[in-house]
C-alpha positions as CSV (number, residue, x, y, z in Angstrom):
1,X,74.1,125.0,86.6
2,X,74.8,124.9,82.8
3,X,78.9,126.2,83.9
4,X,78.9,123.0,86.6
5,X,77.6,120.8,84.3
6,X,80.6,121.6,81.9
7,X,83.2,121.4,84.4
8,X,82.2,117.7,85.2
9,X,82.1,117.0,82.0
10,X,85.2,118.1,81.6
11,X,86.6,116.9,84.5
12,X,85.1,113.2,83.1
13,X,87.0,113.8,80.2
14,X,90.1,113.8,81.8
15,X,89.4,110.8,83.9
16,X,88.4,109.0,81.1
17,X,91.5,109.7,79.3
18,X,93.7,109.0,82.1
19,X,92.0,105.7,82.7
20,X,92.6,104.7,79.2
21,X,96.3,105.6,79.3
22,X,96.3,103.2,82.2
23,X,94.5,100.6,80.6
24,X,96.6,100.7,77.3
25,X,99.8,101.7,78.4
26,X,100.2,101.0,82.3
27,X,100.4,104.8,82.5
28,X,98.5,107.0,84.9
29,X,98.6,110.6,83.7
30,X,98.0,112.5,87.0
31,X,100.5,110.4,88.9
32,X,103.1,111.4,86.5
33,X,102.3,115.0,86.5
34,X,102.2,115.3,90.0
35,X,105.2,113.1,90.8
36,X,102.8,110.3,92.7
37,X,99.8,108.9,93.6
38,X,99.5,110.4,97.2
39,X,100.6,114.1,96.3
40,X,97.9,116.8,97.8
41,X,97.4,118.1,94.2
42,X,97.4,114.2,93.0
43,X,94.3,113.5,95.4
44,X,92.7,116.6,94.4
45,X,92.4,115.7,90.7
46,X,91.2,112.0,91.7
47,X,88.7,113.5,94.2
48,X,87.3,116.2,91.7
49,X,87.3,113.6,89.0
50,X,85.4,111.0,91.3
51,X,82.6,113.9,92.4
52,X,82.3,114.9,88.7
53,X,81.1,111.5,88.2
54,X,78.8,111.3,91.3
55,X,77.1,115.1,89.8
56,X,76.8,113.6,87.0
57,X,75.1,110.5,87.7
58,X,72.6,112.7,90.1
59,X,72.2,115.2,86.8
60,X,71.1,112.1,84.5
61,X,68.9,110.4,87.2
62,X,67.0,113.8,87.9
Protein backbone atom coordinates (compact mmCIF):
# COMPACT_ATOMS: atom_id res chain seq x y z
CA UNK A 1 0.00 0.00 0.00
CA UNK A 2 2.92 2.34 1.11
CA UNK A 3 4.09 2.24 -3.13
CA UNK A 4 0.17 3.26 -3.99
CA UNK A 5 0.11 5.72 -1.59
CA UNK A 6 3.20 7.45 -3.29
CA UNK A 7 2.04 7.22 -6.64
CA UNK A 8 -1.22 9.33 -5.74
CA UNK A 9 0.62 11.44 -4.17
CA UNK A 10 2.53 11.96 -6.88
CA UNK A 11 0.09 11.92 -9.21
CA UNK A 12 -1.68 14.94 -6.85
CA UNK A 13 1.35 16.72 -7.36
CA UNK A 14 1.11 16.93 -10.79
CA UNK A 15 -2.54 17.90 -10.79
CA UNK A 16 -1.91 20.43 -8.49
CA UNK A 17 0.75 21.97 -10.43
CA UNK A 18 -1.10 21.78 -13.59
CA UNK A 19 -4.07 23.44 -12.06
CA UNK A 20 -2.01 26.23 -10.81
CA UNK A 21 -0.49 26.81 -14.25
CA UNK A 22 -4.01 27.09 -15.32
CA UNK A 23 -5.00 29.31 -12.71
CA UNK A 24 -1.98 31.72 -13.14
CA UNK A 25 -1.16 31.56 -16.54
CA UNK A 26 -4.29 30.17 -18.61
CA UNK A 27 -1.97 27.25 -19.27
CA UNK A 28 -2.92 23.58 -18.88
CA UNK A 29 0.22 21.49 -18.83
CA UNK A 30 -1.15 18.11 -20.00
CA UNK A 31 -3.09 19.54 -22.84
CA UNK A 32 0.04 21.00 -24.14
CA UNK A 33 2.07 18.01 -23.83
CA UNK A 34 -0.29 15.90 -25.38
CA UNK A 35 -1.45 18.22 -28.18
CA UNK A 36 -5.16 18.51 -26.62
CA UNK A 37 -7.63 18.03 -24.19
CA UNK A 38 -9.37 14.90 -25.71
CA UNK A 39 -6.05 12.87 -26.70
CA UNK A 40 -6.23 9.05 -25.22
CA UNK A 41 -2.99 9.77 -23.29
CA UNK A 42 -4.57 13.34 -22.40
CA UNK A 43 -7.66 11.54 -20.70
CA UNK A 44 -5.40 9.09 -19.14
CA UNK A 45 -3.46 11.65 -17.08
CA UNK A 46 -6.81 13.54 -16.10
CA UNK A 47 -8.42 10.17 -15.12
CA UNK A 48 -5.38 8.89 -13.02
CA UNK A 49 -5.00 12.32 -11.51
CA UNK A 50 -8.87 12.42 -10.63
CA UNK A 51 -8.67 8.56 -8.93
CA UNK A 52 -5.47 9.63 -7.12
CA UNK A 53 -7.54 12.08 -5.50
CA UNK A 54 -10.60 9.75 -4.87
CA UNK A 55 -7.68 7.03 -3.02
CA UNK A 56 -6.65 9.60 -1.39
CA UNK A 57 -9.62 10.98 0.17
CA UNK A 58 -10.66 7.08 1.07
CA UNK A 59 -6.83 6.76 2.63
CA UNK A 60 -7.40 10.00 4.96
CA UNK A 61 -11.10 9.07 5.88
CA UNK A 62 -10.05 5.41 6.94
Amino acid sequence: MKILTSIASILLIIGAINWGLVGLFNLDLVEAVFRGRDTAAARIIYSLVGLAGVYTILYLLF
